[in-house]
Short mmCIF file of the C-alpha atoms (twelve columns), coordinates in Angstrom:
data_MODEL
# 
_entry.id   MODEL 
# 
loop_
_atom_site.group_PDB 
_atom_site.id 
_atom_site.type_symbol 
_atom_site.label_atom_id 
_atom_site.label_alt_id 
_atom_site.label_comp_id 
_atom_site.label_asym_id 
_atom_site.label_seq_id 
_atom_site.Cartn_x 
_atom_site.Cartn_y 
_atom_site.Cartn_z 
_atom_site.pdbx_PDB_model_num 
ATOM 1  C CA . UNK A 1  -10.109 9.661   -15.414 1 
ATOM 2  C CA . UNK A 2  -8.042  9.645   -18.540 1 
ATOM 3  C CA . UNK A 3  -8.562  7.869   -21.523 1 
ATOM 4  C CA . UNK A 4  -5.202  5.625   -20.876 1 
ATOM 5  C CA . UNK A 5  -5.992  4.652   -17.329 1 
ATOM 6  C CA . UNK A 6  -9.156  3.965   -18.096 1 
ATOM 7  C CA . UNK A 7  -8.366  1.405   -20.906 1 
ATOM 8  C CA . UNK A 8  -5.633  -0.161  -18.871 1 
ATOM 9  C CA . UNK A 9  -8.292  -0.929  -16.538 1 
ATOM 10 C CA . UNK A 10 -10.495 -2.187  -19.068 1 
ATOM 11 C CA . UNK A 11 -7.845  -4.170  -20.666 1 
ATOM 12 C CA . UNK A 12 -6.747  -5.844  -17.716 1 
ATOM 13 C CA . UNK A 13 -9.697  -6.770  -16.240 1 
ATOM 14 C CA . UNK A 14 -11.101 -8.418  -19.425 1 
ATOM 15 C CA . UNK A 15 -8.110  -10.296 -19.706 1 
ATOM 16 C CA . UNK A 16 -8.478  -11.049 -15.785 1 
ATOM 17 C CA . UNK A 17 -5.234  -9.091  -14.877 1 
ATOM 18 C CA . UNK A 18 -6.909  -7.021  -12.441 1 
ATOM 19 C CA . UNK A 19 -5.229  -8.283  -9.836  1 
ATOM 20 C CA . UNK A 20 -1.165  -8.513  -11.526 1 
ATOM 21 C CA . UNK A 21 -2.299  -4.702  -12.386 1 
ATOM 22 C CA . UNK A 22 -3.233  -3.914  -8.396  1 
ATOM 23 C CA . UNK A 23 0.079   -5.294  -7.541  1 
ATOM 24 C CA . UNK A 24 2.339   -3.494  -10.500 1 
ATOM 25 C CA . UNK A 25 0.535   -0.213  -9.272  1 
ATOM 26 C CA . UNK A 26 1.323   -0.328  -5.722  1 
ATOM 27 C CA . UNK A 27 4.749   -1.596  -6.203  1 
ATOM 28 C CA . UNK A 28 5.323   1.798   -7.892  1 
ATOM 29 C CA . UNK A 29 3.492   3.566   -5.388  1 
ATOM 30 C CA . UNK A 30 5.764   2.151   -2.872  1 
ATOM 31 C CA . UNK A 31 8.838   2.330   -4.505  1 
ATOM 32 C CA . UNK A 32 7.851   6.573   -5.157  1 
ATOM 33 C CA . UNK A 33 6.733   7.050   -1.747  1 
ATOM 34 C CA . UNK A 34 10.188  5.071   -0.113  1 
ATOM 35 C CA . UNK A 35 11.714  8.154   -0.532  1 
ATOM 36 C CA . UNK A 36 9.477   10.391  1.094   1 
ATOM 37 C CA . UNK A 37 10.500  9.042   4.788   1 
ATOM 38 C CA . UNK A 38 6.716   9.575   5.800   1 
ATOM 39 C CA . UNK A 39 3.823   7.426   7.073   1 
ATOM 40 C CA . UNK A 40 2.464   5.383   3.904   1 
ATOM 41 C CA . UNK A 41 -0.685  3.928   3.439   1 
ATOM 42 C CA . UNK A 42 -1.378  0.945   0.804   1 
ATOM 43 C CA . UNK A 43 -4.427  0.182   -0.653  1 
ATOM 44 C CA . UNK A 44 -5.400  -2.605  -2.470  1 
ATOM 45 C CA . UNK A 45 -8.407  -4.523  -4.126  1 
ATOM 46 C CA . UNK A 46 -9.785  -6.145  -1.149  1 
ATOM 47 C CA . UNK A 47 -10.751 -9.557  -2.765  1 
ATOM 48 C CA . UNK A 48 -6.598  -9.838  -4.367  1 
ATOM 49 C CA . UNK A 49 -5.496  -11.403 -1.130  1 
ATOM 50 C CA . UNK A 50 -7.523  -14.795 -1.879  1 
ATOM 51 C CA . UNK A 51 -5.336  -15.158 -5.268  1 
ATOM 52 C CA . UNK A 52 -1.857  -17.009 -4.366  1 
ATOM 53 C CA . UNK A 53 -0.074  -15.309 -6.509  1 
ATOM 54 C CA . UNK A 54 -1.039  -12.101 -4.893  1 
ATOM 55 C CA . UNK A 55 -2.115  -12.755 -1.825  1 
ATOM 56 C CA . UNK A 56 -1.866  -11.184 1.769   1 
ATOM 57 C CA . UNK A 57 1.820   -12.398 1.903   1 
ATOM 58 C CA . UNK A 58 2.959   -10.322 -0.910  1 
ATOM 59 C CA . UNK A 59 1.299   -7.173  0.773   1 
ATOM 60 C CA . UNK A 60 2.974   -7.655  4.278   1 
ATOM 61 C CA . UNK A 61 6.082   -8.194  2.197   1 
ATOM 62 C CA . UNK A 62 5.492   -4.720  0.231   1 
ATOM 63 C CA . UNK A 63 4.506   -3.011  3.483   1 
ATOM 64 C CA . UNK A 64 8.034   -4.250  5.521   1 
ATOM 65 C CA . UNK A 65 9.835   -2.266  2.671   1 
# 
């Protein structure tokens, strides 16, 4: 892991981000892979779907795209 990914993690998740940084990352990851026309699969952090602002909603959302 690089040096850069590894302090975002460690940034966001001490300022308990970890979560608005799951959803920024697979909102790129979907927008990059709309193009490709092929089967996608979305991963997440399992526990971000009890937060409201990021909940399950938002990832059925990001998967009809």
């Amino acid at each position: 892991m690089s040096f850069w990914i590894f302090a975002t993690i460690t940034s966001a998740k001490t300022r308990g981000r970890l979560y608005a940084l799951d959803r920024l990352c697979r909102l790129k990851a979907v927008e990059e892979a709309a193009s490709l026309r092929n089967k996608t699969f979305l991963n997440f952090i399992p526990t971000s779907i009890y937060s409201p602002e990021f909940g399950l909603r938002s990832k059925v959302e990001l998967a009809n795209r």
